[in-house]
C-alpha positions as CSV (number, residue, x, y, z in Angstrom):
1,X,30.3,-4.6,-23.6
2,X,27.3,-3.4,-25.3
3,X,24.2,-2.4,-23.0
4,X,20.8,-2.8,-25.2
5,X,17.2,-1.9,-23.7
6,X,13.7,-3.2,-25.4
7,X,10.7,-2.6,-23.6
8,X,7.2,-1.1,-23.6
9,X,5.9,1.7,-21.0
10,X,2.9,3.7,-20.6
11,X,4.2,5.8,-23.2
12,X,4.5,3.5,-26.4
13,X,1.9,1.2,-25.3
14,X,-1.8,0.7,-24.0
15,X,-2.6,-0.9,-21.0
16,X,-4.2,-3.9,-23.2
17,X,-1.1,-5.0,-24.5
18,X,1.3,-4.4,-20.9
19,X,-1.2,-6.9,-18.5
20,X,-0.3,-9.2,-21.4
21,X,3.7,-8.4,-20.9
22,X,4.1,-8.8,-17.4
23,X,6.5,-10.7,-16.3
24,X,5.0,-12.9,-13.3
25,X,7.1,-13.5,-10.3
26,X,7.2,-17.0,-10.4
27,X,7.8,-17.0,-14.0
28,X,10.5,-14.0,-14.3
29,X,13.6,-15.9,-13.3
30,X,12.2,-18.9,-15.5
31,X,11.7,-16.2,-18.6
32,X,15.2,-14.1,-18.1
33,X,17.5,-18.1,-18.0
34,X,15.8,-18.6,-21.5
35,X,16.7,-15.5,-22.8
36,X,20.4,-15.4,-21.3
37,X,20.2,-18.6,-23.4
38,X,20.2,-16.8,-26.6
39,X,23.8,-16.0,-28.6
40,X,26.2,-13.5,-27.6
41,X,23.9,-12.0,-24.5
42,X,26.6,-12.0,-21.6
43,X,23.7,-11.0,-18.9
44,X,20.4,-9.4,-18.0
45,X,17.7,-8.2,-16.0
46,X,13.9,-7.8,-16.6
47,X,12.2,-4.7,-14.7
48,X,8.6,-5.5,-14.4
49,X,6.1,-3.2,-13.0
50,X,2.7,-1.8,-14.1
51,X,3.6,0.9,-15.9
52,X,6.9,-0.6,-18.2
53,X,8.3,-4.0,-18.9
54,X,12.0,-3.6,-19.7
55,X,14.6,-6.0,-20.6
56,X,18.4,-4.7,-20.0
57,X,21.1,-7.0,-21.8
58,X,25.1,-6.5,-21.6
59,X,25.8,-8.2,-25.3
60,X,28.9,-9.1,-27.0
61,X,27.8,-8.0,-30.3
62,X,24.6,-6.9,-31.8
63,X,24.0,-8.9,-35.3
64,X,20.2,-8.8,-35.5
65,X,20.2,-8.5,-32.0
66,X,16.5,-6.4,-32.4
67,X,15.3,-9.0,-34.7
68,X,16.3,-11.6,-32.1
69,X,15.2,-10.3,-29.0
70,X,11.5,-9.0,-31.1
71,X,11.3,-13.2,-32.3
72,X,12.0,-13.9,-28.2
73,X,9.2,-11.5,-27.0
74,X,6.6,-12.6,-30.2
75,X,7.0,-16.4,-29.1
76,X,7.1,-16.2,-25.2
77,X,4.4,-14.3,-24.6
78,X,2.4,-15.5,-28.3
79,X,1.3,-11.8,-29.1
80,X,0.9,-10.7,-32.9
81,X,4.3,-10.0,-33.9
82,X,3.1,-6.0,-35.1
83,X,2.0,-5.1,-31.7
84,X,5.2,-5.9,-30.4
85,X,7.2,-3.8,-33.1
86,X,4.7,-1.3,-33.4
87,X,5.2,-0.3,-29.3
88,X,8.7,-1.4,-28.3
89,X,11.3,0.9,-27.6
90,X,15.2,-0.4,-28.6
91,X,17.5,1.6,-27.1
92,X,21.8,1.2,-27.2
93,X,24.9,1.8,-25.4
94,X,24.5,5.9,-24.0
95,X,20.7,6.3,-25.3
96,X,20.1,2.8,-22.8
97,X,22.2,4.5,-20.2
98,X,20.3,8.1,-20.6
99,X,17.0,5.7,-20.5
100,X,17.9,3.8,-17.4
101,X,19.5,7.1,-15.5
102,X,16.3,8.8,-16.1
103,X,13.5,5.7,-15.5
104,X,15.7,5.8,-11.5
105,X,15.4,9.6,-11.4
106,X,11.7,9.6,-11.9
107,X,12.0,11.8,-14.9
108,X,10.2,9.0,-17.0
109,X,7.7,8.2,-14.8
110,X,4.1,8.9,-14.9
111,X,3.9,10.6,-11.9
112,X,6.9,12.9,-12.3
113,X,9.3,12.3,-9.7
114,X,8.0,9.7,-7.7
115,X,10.7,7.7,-5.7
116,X,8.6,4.0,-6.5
117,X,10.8,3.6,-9.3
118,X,13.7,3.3,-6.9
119,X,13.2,0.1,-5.2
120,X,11.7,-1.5,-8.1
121,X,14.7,-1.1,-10.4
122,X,16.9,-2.3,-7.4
123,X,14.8,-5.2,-7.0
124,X,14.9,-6.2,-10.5
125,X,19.0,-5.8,-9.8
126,X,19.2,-7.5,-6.7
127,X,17.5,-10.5,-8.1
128,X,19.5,-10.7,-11.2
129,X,23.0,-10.4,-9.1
130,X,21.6,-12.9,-6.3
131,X,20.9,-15.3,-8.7
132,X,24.5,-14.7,-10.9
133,X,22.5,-13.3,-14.6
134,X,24.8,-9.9,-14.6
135,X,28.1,-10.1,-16.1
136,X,30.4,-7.8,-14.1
137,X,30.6,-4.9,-16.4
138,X,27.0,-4.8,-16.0
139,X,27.2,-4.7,-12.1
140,X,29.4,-2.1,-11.9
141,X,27.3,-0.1,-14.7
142,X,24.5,-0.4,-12.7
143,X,25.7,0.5,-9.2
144,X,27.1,3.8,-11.4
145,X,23.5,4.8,-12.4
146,X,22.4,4.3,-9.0
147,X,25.4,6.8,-7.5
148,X,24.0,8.9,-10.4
149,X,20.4,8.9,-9.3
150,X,21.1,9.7,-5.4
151,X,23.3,12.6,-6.8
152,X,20.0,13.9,-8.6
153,X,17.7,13.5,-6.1
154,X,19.8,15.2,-3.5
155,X,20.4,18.0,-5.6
156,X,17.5,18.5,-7.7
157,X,15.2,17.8,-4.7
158,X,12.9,16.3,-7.1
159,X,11.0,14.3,-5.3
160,X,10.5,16.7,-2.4
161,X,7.9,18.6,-3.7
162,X,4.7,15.6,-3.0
163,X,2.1,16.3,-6.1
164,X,-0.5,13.6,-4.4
165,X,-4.0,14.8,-3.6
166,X,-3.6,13.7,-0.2
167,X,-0.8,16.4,0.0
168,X,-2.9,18.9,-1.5
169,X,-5.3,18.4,1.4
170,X,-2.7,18.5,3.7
171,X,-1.5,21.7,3.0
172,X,-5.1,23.3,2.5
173,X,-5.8,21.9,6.4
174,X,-2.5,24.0,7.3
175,X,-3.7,26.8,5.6
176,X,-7.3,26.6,7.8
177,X,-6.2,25.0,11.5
178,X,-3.4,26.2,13.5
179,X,-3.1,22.6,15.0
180,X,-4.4,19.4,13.7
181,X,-4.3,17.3,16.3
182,X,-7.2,19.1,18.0
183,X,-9.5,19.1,14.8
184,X,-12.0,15.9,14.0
185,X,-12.8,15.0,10.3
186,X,-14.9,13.0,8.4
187,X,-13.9,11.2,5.5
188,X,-16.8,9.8,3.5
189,X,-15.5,6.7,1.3
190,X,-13.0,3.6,2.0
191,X,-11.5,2.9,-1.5
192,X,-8.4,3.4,-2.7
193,X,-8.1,7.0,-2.5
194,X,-9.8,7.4,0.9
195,X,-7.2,5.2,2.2
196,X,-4.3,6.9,0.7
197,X,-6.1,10.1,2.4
198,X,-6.7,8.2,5.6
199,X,-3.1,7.3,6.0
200,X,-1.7,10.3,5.3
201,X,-4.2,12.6,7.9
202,X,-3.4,9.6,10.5
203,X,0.4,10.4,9.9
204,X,-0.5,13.8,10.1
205,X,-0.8,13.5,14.0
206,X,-4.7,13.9,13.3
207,X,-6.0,12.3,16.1
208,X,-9.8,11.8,15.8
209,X,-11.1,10.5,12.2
210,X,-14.4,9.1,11.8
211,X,-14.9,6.7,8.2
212,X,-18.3,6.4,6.9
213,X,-19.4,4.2,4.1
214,X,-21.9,2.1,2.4
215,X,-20.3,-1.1,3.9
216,X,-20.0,-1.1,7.5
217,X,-17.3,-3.8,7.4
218,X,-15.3,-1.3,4.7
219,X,-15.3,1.5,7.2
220,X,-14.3,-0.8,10.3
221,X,-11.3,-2.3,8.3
222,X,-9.8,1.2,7.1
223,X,-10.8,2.5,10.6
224,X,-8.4,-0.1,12.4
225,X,-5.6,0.9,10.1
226,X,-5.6,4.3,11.5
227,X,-7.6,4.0,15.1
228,X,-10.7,5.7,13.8
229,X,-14.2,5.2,14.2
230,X,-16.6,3.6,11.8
231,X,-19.7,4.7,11.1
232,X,-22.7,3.6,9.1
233,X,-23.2,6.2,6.3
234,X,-27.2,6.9,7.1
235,X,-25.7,8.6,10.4
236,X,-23.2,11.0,8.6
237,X,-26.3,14.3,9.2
238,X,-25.5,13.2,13.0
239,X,-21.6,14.2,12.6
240,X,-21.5,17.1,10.5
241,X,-21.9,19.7,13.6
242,X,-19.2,17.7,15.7
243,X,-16.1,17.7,13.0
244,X,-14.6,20.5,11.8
245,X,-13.5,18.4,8.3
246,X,-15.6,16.4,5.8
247,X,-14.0,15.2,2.9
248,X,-15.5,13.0,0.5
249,X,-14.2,9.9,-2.1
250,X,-17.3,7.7,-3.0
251,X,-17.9,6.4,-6.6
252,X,-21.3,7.3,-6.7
253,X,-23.2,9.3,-9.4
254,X,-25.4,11.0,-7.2
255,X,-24.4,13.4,-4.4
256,X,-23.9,12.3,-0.8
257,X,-24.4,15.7,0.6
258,X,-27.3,17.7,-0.3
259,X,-27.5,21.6,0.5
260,X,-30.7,21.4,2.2
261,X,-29.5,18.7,4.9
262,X,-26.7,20.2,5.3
263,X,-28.0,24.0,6.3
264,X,-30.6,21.8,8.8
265,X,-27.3,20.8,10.4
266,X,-25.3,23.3,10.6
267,X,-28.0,26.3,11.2
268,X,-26.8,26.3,14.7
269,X,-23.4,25.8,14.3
270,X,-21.0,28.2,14.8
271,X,-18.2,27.3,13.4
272,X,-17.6,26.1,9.5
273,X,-16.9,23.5,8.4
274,X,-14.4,22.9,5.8
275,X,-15.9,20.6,3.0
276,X,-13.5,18.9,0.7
277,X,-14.6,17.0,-2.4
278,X,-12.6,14.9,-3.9
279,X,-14.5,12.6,-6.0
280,X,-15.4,12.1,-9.6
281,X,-18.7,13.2,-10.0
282,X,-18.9,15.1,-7.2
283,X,-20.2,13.9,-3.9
284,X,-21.4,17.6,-2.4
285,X,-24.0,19.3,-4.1
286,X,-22.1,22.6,-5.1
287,X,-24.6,25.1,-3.5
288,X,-22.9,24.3,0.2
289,X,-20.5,26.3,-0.8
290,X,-22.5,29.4,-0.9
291,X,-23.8,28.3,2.9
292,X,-22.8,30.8,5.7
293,X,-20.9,28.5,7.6
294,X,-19.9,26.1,5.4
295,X,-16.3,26.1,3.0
296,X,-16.6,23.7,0.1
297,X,-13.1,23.1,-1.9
298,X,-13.3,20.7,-5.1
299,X,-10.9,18.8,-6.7
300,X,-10.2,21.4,-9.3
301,X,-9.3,23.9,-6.3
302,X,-6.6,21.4,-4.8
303,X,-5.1,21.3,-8.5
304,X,-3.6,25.0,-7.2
305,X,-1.7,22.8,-3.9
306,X,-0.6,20.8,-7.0
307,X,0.8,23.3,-9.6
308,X,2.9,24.6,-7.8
309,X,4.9,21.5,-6.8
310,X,4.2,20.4,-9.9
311,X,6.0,23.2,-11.9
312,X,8.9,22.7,-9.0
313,X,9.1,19.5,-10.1
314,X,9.6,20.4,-14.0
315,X,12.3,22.9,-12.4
316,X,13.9,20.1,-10.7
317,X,13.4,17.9,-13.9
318,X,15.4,20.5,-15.9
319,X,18.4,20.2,-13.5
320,X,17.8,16.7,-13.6
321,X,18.2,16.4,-17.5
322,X,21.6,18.4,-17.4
323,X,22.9,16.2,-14.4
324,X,22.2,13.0,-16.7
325,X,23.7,14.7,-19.5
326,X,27.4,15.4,-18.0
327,X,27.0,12.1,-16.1
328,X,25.9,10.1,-19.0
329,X,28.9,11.0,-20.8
330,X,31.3,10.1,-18.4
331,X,29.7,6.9,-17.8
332,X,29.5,6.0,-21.8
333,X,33.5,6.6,-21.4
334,X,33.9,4.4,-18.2
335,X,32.3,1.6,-20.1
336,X,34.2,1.9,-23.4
337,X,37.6,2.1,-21.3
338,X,36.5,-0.7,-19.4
339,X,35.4,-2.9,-22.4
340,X,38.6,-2.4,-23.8
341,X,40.6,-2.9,-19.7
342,X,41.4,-6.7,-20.9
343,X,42.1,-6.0,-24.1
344,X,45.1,-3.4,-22.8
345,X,45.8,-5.3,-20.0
346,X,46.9,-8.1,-22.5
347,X,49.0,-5.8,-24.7
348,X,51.0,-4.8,-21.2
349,X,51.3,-8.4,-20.8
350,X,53.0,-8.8,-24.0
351,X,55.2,-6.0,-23.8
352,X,56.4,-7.2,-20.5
353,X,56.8,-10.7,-21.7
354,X,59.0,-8.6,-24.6
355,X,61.3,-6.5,-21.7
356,X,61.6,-9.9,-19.8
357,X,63.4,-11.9,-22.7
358,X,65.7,-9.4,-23.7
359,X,66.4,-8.6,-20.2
360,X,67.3,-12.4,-19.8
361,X,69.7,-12.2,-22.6
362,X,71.5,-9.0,-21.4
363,X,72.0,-10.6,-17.9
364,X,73.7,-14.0,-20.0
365,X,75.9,-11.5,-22.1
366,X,77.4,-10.1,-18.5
367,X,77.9,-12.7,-17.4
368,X,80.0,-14.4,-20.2
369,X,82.1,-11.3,-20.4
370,X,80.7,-9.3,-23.6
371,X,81.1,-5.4,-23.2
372,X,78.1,-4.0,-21.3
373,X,78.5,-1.2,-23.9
374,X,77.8,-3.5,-27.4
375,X,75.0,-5.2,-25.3
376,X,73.2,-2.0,-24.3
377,X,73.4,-0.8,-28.0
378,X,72.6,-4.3,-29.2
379,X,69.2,-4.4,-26.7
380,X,68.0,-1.2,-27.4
381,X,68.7,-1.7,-31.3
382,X,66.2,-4.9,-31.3
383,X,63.8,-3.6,-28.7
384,X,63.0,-0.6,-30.6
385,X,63.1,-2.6,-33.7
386,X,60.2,-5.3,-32.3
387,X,57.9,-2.5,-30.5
388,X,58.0,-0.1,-33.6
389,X,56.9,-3.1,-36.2
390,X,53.1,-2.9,-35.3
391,X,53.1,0.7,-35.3
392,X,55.4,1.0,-38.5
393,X,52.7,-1.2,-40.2
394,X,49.5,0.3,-39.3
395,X,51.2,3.9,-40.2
396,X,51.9,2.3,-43.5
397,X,48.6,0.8,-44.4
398,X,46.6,3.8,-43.0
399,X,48.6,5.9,-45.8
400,X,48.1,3.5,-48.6
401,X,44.5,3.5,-47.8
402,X,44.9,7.5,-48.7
403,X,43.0,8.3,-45.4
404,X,45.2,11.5,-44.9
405,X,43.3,12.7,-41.7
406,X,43.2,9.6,-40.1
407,X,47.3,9.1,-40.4
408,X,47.7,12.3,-39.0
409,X,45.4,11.7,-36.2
410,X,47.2,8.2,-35.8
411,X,50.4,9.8,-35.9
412,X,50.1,12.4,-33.0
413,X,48.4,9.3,-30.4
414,X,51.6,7.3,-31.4
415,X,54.3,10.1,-31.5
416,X,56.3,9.9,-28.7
417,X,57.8,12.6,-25.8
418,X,61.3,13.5,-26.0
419,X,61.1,15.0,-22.5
């Protein structure tokens, strides 16, 4: 078998030309039967996700195998044929299995790490075997990779060490409240990353989160997720005394938070409150951070939380890259040995079809009466004679070709122990 991989990823191509590669769901089991069709491809999957679009094929040989598979790609989805060979990666036999142990590790993922990859690759898998596309070597190659990828993530811990920004606030609330179920917070926004923040406070044990934003309805739906309470964003100067928290996510170009309200506030207060802003631009007018009783962290002050997972994580990678090494290797072996499994299971075949007819004729000799001494000589004369005459011939040719290193090297695998 031959394992091939042609795809396009975040690294070799824009986002333009990936929306335009994506395999549908309704249409991926539709697009992988017509290439399957295609000569000498034994079986396949297609891994389609937002960030790569990759194509795994176990081949019987490769004859303008790129060229084919390029033509495939240039017709199905009816893109100009130089933006597909100008951002495709072609990758064969160990580089495809280095590629495919490293796209399950997360080590070729955007996010570095991140465990997504996982269930997407085994999805793509699962609905290949389910629906009979993988020829067995495949299978079994792919069930290796995934042995492979456990192994790394138990040992390298890679993906222990969270790099999100909801993390990063996490760790900073740690750092500033003994307990946080007894603290209240504020989060100002209800998009995507004010959810992600949401959920992961909520998880948190944080027990009392109050959503404010534009849209009423917004704030109610992300509120019900989590059992918070919505409020109407005009009334955020009415909360900023009660929570200990605010963090902010809003896409708007202005501030939400001006200085001036928020010393009117907070005059009396006694406590401070922690300010986190999270948005791009930023939603709290800087100068809070110079208020008595206020603590205003940005998103370039989370990037510390960050780093240092972040640089654990290119640790972790390092280990990563060695594991995949070793275990890339042995796995290129495994598939050549069992490529050739048939192919040697055949030749056994043969030579016990050989031992079998002889064996036949020495058990007739007995038992017509011929000296068991002439027949042993006589056997072991012709069955020496038959199983050196394929060996006696390639020694032969292999010296009249003048390839002295290679008869030597041929000689020593076909030399045999006298003990």
């Amino acid at each position: 078998m031959k394992l091939v991989v042609i795809g396009v990823s975040y690294k070799t191509a824009p986002i333009s030309l990936r929306e335009k590669m994506i395999f549908s769901t309704e249409h991926l089991d539709m697009s992988l039967n017509n290439l399957l069709k295609q000569i000498n491809i034994k079986g396949g999957l297609i891994l389609s996700t937002c960030n790569r679009i990759e194509i795994y094929l176990s081949v019987k040989k490769l004859n303008n195998l790129k060229k084919i598979l390029i033509n495939w790609l240039y017709k199905f989805y009816k893109i100009e044929f130089k933006f597909i060979r100008h951002n495709i990666y072609y990758y064969l036999d160990n580089r495809a299995i280095i590629h495919l142990m490293r796209v399950m590790s997360g080590l070729d993922s955007m996010i570095l790490g991140e465990s997504q990859i996982i269930n997407q690759v085994k999805s793509a898998f699962f609905r290949s075997l389910k629906r009979k596309n993988l020829s067995v070597d495949m299978q079994k190659l792919f069930e290796r990779v995934f042995a492979v990828s456990k192994k790394i993530r138990t040992q390298t811990k890679i993906g222990s060490y969270s790099i999100s920004i909801s993390y990063a606030i996490y760790i900073l609330l740690k750092n500033k409240f003994q307990s946080l179920t007894e603290i209240q917070i504020l989060l100002i926004g209800s998009g995507k990353i004010s959810t992600l923040v949401a959920k992961q406070l909520y998880q948190y044990n944080v027990k009392k989160i109050f959503i404010a934003n534009r849209t009423l309805q917004h704030a109610k739906n992300l509120a019900l997720k989590i059992n918070g309470f919505a409020i109407e964003l005009k009334n955020v100067a009415q909360y900023l005394s009660k929570v200990h928290v605010v963090i902010t996510s809003t896409s708007s170009s202005t501030p939400i938070l001006y200085t001036d309200t928020v010393r009117n506030v907070l005059k009396k207060n006694k406590k401070i409150v922690l300010f986190i802003d999270i948005a791009v631009p930023r939603n709290i007018q800087s100068s809070i951070g110079n208020l008595p009783n206020a603590d205003l962290y940005i998103l370039d002050d989370l990037q510390i939380f960050l780093n240092k997972n972040l640089e654990k994580r290119k640790h972790a990678a390092m280990l990563a890259e060695n594991i995949i090494k070793q275990e890339s290797i042995k796995l290129s072996q495994w598939l050549q040995g069992y490529s050739a499994a048939k192919i040697i299971q055949e030749y056994r075949n043969q030579i016990e079809q050989v031992k079998k007819i002889y064996e036949n004729r020495a058990l007739m000799e007995l038992k017509i009466g011929i000296n068991p001494e002439i027949i042993i000589k006589k056997i072991i004369y012709k069955l020496t004679n038959r199983l050196m005459h394929n060996s006696t011939k390639l020694l032969y040719n292999t010296a009249f070709s003048q390839k002295n290193d290679a008869l030597k090297i041929l000689y020593n695998h076909l030399k045999l122990k006298l003990h």
